[in-house]
C-alpha positions as CSV (number, residue, x, y, z in Angstrom):
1,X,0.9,14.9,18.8
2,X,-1.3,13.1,21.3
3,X,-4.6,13.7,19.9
4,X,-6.5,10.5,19.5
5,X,-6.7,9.3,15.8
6,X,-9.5,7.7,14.5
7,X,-8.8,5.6,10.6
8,X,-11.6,6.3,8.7
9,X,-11.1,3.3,6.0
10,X,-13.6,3.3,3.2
11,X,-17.0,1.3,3.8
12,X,-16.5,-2.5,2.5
13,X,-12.6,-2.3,2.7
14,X,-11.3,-4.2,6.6
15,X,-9.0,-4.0,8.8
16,X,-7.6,-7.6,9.5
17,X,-4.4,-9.9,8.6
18,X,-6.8,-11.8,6.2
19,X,-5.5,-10.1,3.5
20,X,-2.2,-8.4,2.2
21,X,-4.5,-5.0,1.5
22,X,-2.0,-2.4,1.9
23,X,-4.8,0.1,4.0
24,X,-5.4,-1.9,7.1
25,X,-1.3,-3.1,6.9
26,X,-0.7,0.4,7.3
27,X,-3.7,1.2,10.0
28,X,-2.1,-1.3,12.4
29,X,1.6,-0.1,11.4
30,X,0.8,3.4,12.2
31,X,-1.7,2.5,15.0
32,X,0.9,-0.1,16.6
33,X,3.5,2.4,16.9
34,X,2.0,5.3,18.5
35,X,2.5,6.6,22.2
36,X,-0.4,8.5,22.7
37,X,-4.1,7.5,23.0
38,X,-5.0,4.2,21.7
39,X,-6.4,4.7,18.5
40,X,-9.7,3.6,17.1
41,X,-10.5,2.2,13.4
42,X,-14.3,2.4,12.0
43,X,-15.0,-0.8,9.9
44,X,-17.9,-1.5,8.4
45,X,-20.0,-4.2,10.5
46,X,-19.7,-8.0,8.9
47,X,-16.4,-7.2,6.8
48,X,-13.4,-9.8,7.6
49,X,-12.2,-10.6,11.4
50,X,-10.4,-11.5,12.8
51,X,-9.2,-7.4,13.4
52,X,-5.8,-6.2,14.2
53,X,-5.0,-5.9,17.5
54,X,-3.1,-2.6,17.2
55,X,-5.9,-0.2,17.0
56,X,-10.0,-0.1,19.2
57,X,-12.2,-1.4,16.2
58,X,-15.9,0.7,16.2
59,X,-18.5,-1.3,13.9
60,X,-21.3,0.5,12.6
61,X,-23.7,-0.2,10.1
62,X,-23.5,0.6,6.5
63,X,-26.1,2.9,4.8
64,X,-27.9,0.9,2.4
65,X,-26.8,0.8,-0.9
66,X,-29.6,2.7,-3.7
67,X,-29.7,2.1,-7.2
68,X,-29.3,5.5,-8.3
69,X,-26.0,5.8,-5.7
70,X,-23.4,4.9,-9.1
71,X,-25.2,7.1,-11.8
72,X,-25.7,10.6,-9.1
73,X,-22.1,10.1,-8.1
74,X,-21.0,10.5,-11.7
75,X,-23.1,12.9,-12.2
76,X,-21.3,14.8,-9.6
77,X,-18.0,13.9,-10.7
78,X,-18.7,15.1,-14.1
79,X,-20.3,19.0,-12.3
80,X,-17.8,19.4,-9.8
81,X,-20.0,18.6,-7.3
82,X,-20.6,16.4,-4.1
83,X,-21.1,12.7,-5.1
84,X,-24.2,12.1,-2.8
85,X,-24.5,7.6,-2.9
86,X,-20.6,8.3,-2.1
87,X,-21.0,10.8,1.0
88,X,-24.2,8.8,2.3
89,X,-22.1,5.7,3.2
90,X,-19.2,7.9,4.3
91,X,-21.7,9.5,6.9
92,X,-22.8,6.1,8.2
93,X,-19.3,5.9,9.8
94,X,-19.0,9.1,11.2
95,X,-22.7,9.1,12.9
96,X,-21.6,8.9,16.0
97,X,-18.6,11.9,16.2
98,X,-20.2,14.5,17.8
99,X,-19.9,12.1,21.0
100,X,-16.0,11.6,20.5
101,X,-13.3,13.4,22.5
102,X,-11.8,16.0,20.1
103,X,-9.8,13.5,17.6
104,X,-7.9,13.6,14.5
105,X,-10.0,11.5,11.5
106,X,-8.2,9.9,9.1
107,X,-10.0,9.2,5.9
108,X,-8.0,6.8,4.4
109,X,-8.7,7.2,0.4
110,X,-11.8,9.0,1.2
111,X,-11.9,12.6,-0.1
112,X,-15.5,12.5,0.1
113,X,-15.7,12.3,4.3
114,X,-13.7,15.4,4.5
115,X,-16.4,18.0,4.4
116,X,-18.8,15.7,6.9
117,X,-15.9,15.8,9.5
118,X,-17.1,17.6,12.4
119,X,-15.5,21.2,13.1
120,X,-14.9,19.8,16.2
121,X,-12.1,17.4,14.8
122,X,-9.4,17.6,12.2
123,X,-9.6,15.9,8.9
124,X,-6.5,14.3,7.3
125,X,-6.8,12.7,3.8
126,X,-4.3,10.2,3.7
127,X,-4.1,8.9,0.4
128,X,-2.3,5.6,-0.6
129,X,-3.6,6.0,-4.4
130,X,-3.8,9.1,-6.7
131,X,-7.3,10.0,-5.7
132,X,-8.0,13.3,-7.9
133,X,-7.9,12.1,-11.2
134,X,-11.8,12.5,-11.8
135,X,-11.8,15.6,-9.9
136,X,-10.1,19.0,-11.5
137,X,-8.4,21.5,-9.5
138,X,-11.7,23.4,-8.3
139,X,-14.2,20.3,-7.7
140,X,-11.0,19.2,-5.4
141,X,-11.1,22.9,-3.8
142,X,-14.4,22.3,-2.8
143,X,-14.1,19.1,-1.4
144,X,-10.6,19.2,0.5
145,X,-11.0,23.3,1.5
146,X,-11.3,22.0,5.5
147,X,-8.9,19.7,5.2
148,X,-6.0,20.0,8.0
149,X,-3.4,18.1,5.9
150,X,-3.5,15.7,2.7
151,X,-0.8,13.0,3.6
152,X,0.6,10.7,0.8
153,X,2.6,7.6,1.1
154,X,5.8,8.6,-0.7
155,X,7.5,11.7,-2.3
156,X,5.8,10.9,-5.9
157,X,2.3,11.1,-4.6
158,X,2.5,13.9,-3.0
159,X,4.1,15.8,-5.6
160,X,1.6,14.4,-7.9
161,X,-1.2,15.0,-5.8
162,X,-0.8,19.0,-4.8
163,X,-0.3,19.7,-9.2
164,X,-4.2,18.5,-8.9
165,X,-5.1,20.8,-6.0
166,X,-5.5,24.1,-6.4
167,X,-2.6,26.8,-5.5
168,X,-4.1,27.9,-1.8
169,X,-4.3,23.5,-0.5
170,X,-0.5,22.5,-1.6
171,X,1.3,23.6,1.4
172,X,-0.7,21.2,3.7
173,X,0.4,18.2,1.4
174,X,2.9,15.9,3.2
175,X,4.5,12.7,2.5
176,X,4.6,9.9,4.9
177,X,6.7,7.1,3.6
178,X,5.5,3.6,5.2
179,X,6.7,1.4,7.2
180,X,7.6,-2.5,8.2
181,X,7.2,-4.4,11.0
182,X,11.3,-5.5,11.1
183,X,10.5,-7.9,13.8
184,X,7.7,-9.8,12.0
185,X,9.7,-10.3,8.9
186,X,13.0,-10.9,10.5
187,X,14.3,-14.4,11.3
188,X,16.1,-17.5,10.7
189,X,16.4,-17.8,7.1
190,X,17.0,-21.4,5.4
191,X,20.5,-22.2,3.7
192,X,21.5,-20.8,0.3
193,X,20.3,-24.2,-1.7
194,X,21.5,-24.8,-5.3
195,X,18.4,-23.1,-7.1
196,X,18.3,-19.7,-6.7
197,X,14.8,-18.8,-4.9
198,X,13.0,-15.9,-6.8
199,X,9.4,-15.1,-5.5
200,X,6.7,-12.5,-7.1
201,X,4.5,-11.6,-3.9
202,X,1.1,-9.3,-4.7
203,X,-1.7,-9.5,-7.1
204,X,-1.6,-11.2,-10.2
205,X,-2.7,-8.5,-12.4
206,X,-1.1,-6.9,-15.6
207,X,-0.7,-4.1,-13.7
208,X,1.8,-5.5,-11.8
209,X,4.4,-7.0,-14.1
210,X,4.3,-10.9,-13.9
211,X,4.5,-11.3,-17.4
212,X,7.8,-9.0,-17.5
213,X,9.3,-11.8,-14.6
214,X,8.1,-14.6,-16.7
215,X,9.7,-13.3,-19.8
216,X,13.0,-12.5,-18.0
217,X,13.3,-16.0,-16.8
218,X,12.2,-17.6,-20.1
219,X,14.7,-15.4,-21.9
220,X,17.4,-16.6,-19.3
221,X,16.2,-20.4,-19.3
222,X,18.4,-21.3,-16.3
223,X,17.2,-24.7,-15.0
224,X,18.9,-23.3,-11.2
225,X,15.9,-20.5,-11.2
226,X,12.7,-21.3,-8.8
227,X,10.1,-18.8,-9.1
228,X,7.1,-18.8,-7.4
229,X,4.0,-16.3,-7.8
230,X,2.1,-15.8,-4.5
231,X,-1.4,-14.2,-5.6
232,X,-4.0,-13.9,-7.0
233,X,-6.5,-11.2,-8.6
234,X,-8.4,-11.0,-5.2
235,X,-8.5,-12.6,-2.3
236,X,-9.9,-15.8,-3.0
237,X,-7.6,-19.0,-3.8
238,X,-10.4,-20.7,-5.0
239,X,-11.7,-18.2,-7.5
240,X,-11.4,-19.4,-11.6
241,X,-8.6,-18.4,-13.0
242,X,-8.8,-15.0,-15.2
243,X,-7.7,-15.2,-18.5
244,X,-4.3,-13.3,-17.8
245,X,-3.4,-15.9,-15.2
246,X,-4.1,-18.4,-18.1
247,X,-1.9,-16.7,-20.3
248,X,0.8,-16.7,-17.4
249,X,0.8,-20.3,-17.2
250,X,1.3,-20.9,-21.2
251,X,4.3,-18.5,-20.8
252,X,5.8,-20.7,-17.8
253,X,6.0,-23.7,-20.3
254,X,9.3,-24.1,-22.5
255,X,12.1,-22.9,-20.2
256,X,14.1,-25.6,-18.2
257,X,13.5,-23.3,-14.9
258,X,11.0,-24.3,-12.3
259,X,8.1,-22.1,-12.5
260,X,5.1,-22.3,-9.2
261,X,2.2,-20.9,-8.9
262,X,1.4,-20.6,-5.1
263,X,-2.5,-18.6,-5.2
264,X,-3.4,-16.0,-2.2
265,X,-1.7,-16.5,0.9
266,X,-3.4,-15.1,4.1
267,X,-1.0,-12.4,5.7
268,X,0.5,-14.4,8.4
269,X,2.1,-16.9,6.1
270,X,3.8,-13.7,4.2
271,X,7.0,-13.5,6.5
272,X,7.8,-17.1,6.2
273,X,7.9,-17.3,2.5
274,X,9.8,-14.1,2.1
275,X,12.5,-15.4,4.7
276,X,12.9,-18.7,2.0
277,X,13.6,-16.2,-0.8
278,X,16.8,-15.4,-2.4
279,X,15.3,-12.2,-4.4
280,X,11.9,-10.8,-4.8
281,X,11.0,-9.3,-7.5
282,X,8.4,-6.4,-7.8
283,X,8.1,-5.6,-11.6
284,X,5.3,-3.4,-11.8
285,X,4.7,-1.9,-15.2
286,X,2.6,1.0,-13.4
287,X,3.8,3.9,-10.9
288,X,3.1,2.1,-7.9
289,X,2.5,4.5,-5.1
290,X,4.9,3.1,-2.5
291,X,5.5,-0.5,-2.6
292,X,4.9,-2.1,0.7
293,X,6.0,-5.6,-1.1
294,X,9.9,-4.5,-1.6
295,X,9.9,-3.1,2.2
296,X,9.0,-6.2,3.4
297,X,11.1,-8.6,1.4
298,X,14.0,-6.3,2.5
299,X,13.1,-7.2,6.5
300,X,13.3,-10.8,5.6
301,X,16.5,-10.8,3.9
302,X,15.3,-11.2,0.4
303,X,17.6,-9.7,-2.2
304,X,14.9,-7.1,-4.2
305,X,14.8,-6.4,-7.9
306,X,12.4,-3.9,-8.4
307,X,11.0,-1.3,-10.8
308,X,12.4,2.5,-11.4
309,X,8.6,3.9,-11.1
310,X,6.2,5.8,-9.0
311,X,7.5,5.6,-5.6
312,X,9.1,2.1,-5.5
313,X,12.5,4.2,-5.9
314,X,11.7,5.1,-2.8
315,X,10.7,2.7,-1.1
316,X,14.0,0.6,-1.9
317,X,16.5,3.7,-2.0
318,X,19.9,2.0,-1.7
319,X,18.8,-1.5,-0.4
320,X,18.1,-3.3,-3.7
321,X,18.4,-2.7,-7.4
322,X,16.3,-0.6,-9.6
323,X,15.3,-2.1,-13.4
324,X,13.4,0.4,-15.9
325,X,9.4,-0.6,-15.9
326,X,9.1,-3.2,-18.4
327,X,12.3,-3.8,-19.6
328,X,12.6,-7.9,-19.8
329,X,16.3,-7.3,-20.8
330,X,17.4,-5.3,-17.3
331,X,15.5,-7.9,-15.4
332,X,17.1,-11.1,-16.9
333,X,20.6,-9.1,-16.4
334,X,19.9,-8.4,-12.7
335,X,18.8,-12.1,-12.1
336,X,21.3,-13.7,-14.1
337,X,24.4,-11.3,-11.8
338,X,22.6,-12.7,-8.2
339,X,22.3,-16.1,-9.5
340,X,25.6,-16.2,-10.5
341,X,27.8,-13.9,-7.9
342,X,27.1,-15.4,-4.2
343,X,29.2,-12.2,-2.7
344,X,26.2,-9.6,-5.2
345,X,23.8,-11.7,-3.4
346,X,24.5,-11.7,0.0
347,X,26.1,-7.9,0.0
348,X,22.5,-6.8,-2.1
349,X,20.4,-8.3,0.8
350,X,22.3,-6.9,3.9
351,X,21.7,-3.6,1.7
352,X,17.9,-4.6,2.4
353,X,17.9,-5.5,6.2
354,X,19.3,-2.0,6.8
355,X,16.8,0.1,4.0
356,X,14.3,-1.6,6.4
357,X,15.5,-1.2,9.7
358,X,15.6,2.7,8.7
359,X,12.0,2.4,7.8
360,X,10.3,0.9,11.2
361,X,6.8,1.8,11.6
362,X,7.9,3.8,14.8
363,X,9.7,5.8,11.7
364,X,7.0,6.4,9.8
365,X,4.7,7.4,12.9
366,X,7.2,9.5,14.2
367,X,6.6,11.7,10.6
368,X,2.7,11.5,10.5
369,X,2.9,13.3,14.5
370,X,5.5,15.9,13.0
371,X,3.2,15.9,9.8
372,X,0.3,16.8,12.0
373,X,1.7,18.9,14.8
374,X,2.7,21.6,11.9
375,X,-1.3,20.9,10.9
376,X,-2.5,22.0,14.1
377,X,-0.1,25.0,14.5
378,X,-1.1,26.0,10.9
379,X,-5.1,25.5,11.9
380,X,-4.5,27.7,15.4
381,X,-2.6,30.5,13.6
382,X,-5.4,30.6,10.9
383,X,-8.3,30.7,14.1
């Protein structure tokens, strides 16, 4: 499909290597990979720079914030209705589309900016997180009726997603798995040393399973384990530690394994520490929509251990090993066979390098335009 796209990405959120935000990483994936007219992204004026080069960045100014913005938006969630503080800063970004060349808008986790997309475009929702849960089947009618397509970034979102829209808006939900930049990750990785490398890389939040890794290697006490935790809560490796990263440090104490604790690393220094890994762990304890983390360490050569939930399954497929959510047990089992069996090692992360050189972002592109083609033949036959 050659129709220029235009990422509408909510108003506050970025679009720069700053950060490891999954949104703007997939933006410039997406944006990077396409043939057809350079896209454009509308960020909000004075969020982070500098922006990704893969896509035309169009500041505007945000609508000022109102008092009353939090308390009418509940109150519309709770009626079914438009959530006005939430559509107000929405509009802000799309102020200027009736001077655009016919496009295809985006909204990236933005139900809301649906209905206030011209008629002379096509809305996409493209959702990264379950969006619907405060809605009900007929408040999400309302909102998503106009709606060329409903895009989801793996199998289990989508099919979790269209059970909270009502019968007549399932068809035109699609999964789009993401992508990896192969090339970025890909490199010279250092020599196998005696310690075997294992690295948590994402935000330190219970949510994501860092006690479960902590437990496993406590539980394994192997003095030839070095695990390190890149994150934080946020973004900010200065911020005070919360009191769950507290309680992470008390559980790193009394096992003869090295345990780090690395803080927030801007994006660009990602690759490098994934290429030093031996196996990355993602051991989320929630059903993480995709799992950008696991793609990643894959490209790098990292052996991945990762959680059987939400769409992490998918994201890994054959290229690493799958533990139940939580299970401290499975984890120090899968750890304790790469520690100890070079050949498991080595043969689990050449499993990786090809799960991720199946899963380019030219791949996942290549989907969206099939994705949206059948949109625009399902919007002409309607007209």
């Amino acid at each position: 499909m050659t129709t220029r796209h235009v990422h509408l990405i909510t108003p506050g959120d970025h679009f720069s290597p700053r950060t490891g935000s999954a949104v703007p990483t997939v933006v410039h994936g997406l944006a990077s990979a396409g043939t057809g007219p350079r896209a454009s992204v509308l960020v909000a004026r004075g969020t982070y720079t500098p922006h990704y080069p893969g896509a035309d960045v169009v500041e505007y100014d945000q609508a000022r914030a109102r008092r009353t913005d939090r308390y009418a938006d509940l109150a519309g969630g709770v009626l079914g209705v438009a959530r006005p503080g939430t559509r107000r800063r929405l509009a802000a970004a799309l102020r200027d589309q009736e001077s655009w060349p016919e496009s295809v808008v985006l909204a990236h986790n933005a139900p809301q900016a649906v209905p206030l997309v011209s008629a002379r475009h096509a809305p996409v929702l493209y959702a990264h997180n379950q969006l619907l849960r405060t809605y009900g089947r007929r408040a999400a009618g309302r909102v998503l009726d106009p709606v060329a397509a409903v895009v989801c970034v793996s199998e289990h979102l989508a099919e979790e997603t269209a059970g909270m829209l009502p019968s007549r808006l399932r068809a035109r939900v699609h999964a789009v798995p993401n992508g990896v930049d192969v090339e970025q990750f890909a490199g010279p990785r250092r020599p196998r040393e005696v310690a075997t490398r294992v690295t948590f890389v994402g935000r330190v939040i219970p949510d994501k399973g860092v006690q479960v890794l902590l437990d496993a290697v406590r539980r394994l006490d192997r003095p030839d384990l070095h695990v390190t935790v890149v994150g934080r809560p946020g973004f900010a490796a200065d911020a005070p530690l919360t009191a769950y990263e507290q309680h992470l440090r008390r559980a790193a104490t009394g096992t003869r394994s090295t345990v780090e604790f690395a803080s927030f690393v801007p994006r660009p220094a990602l690759p490098e520490i994934l290429r030093r890994t031996d196996v990355l762990v993602v051991p989320s304890v929630w059903p993480e929509p995709f799992g950008l983390t696991a793609l990643e360490g894959m490209a790098a050569g990292a052996a991945v251990v990762a959680s059987d939930v939400g769409g992490l399954p998918e994201a890994v497929g054959d290229g690493g090993i799958l533990v139940p959510p939580g299970d401290v047990a499975a984890l120090a089992e899968a750890l304790e066979a790469l520690a100890d069996d070079d050949g498991l090692l080595e043969r689990t992360q050449a499993a990786g390098r090809r799960r991720a050189g199946m899963l380019s972002w030219a791949h996942a592109r290549a989907r969206l335009d099939e994705v949206l083609s059948g949109a625009a033949r399902t919007g002409t036959e309607a007209r």
